[in-house]
PLY file of the C-alpha trace (Angstrom):
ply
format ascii 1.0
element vertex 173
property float x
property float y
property float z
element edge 172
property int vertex1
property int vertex2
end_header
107.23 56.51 44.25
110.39 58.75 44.18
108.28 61.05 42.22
105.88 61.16 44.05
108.22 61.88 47.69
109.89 65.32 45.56
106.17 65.94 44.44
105.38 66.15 48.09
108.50 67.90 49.48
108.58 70.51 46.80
105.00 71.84 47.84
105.25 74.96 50.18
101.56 75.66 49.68
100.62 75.50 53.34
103.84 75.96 54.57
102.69 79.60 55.75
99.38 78.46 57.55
101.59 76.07 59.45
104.20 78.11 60.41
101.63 80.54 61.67
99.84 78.03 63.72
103.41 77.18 65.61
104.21 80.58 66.22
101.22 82.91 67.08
100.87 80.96 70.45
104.72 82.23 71.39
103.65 85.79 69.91
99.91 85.60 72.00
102.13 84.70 74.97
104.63 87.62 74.81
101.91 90.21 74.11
100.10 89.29 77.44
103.47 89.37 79.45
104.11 92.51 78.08
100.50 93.43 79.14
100.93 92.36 83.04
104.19 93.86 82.89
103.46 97.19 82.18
99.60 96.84 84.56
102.34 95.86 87.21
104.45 98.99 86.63
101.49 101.49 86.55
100.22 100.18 89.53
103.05 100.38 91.55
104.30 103.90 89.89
100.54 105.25 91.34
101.33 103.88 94.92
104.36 105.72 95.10
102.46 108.64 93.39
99.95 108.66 96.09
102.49 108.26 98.83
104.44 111.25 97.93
101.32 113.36 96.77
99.88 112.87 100.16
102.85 114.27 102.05
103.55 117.07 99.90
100.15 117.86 100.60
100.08 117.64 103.85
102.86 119.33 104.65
102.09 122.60 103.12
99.66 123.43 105.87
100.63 124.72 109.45
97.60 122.76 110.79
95.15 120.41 109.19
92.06 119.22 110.64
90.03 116.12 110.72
88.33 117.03 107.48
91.67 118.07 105.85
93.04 114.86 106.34
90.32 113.01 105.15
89.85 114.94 101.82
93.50 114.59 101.13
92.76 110.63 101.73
89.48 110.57 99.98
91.30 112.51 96.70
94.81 110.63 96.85
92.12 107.38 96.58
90.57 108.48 93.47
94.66 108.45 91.90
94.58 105.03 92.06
92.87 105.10 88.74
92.39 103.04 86.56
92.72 100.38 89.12
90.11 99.20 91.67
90.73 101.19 94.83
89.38 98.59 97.27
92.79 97.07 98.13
94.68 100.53 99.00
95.70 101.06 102.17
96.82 104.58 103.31
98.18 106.05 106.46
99.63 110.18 107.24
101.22 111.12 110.25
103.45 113.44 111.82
106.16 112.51 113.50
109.00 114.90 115.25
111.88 114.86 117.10
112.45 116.01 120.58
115.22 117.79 121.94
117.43 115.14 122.69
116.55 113.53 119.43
113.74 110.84 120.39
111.52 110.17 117.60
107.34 110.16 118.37
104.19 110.42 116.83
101.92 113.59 116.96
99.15 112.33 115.21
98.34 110.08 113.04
94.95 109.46 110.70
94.19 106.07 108.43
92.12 104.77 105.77
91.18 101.09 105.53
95.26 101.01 106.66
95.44 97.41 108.61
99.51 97.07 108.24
101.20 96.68 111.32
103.99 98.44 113.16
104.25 102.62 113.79
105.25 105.17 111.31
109.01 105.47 111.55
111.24 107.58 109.75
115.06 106.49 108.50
117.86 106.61 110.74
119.21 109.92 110.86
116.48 111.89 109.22
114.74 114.21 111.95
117.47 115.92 113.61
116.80 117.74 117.15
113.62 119.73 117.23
112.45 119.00 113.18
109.43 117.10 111.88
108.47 115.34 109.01
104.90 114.55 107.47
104.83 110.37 106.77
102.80 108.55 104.36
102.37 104.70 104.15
100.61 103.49 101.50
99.90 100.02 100.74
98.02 98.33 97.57
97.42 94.44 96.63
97.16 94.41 93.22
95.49 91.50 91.85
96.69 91.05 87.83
94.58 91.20 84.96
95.21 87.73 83.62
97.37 86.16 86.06
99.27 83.88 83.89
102.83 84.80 85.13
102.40 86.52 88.06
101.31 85.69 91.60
98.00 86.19 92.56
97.98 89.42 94.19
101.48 91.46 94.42
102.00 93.58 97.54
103.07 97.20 96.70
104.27 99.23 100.06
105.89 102.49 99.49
106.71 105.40 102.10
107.30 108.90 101.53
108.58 111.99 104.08
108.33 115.57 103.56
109.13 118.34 105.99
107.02 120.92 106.78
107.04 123.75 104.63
105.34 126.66 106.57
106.21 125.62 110.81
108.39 123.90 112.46
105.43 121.37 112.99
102.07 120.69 110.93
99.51 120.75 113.79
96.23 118.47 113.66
93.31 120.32 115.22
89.96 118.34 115.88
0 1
1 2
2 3
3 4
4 5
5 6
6 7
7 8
8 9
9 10
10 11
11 12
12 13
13 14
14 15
15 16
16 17
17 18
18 19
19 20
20 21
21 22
22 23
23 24
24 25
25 26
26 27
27 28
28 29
29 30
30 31
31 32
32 33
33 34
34 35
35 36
36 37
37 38
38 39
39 40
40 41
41 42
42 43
43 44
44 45
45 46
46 47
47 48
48 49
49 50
50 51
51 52
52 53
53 54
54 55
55 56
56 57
57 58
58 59
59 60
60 61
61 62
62 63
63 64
64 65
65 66
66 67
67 68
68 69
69 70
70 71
71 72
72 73
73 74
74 75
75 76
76 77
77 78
78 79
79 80
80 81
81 82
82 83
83 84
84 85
85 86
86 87
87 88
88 89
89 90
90 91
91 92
92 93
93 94
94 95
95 96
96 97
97 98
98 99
99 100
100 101
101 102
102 103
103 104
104 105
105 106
106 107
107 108
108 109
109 110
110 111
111 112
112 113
113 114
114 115
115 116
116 117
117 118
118 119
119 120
120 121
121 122
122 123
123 124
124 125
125 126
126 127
127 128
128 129
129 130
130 131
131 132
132 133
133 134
134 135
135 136
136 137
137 138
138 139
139 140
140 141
141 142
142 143
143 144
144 145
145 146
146 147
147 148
148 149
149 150
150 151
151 152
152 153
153 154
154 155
155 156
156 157
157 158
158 159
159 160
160 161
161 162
162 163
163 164
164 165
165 166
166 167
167 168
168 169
169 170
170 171
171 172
């Protein structure tokens, strides 16, 4: 019987299958994290690519039109890529200051944008008499697997540029 206990204990045959069976699920469930976690971080590094390509674009113009707007909207949709553009949200505007330093809205043009509140600038950013172009741009990305995550994370980013060419980018039309 002793013999036959050491017999047993001094096999390592399938020692390697086994130890592969515990540990692939902990090395299956790492690669996937990793996955989501670098889906998430693309996804929300194009958001705020989108938000700060749109202004920059915008505000190289002394005045846009209808059409100008919504090709800059139309191509900042397609950078989105490679993930489904049906949940992005985008909003430009221009907003300026007034003489006494009162913030308002010029104009403003959206795209499937149904977030609430006005564009706004930070405290202290449009001095007397200056502008700034605004983008909002909002995306509800829904993860690939969805094992960790929530089911659809909420990216909002902002960006403001100044006008390059005027005091002012006009919207005609």
């Amino acid at each position: 019987m002793i013999r036959l206990l050491r017999r047993a204990t001094a096999d390592q045959g399938g020692a390697a299958a086994i130890e592969f069976v515990l540990i692939f699920p902990v090395l299956f469930v790492l690669h996937v994290a990793a996955a989501e976690a670098l889906q998430v971080y693309l996804a929300q590094r194009n958001v705020a690519h989108i938000a700060a390509a749109m202004a920059d674009i915008m505000a190289q113009s002394r005045t846009v039109t209808a059409a100008d707007v919504d090709d800059v909207l139309m191509a900042s949709t397609a950078m989105i890529h490679p993930f489904p553009n049906v949940n992005l949200q985008q909003r430009v505007s221009s907003l300026s200051a007034s003489a006494s330093g009162t913030v308002s809205t010029d104009w403003t043009v959206k795209k499937a944008y149904t977030g609430t509140g006005a564009p706004s600038v930070p405290t202290g950013y449009l001095l007397a008499n200056e502008s700034a172009i605004v983008t909002d741009v909002i995306y509800d990305y829904k993860p690939t697997f969805g094992l960790f995550l929530p089911e659809t994370i909420r990216f909002t980013r902002h960006a403001y540029v100044r006008p390059r060419l005027s005091a002012k980018v006009e919207k005609s039309g």
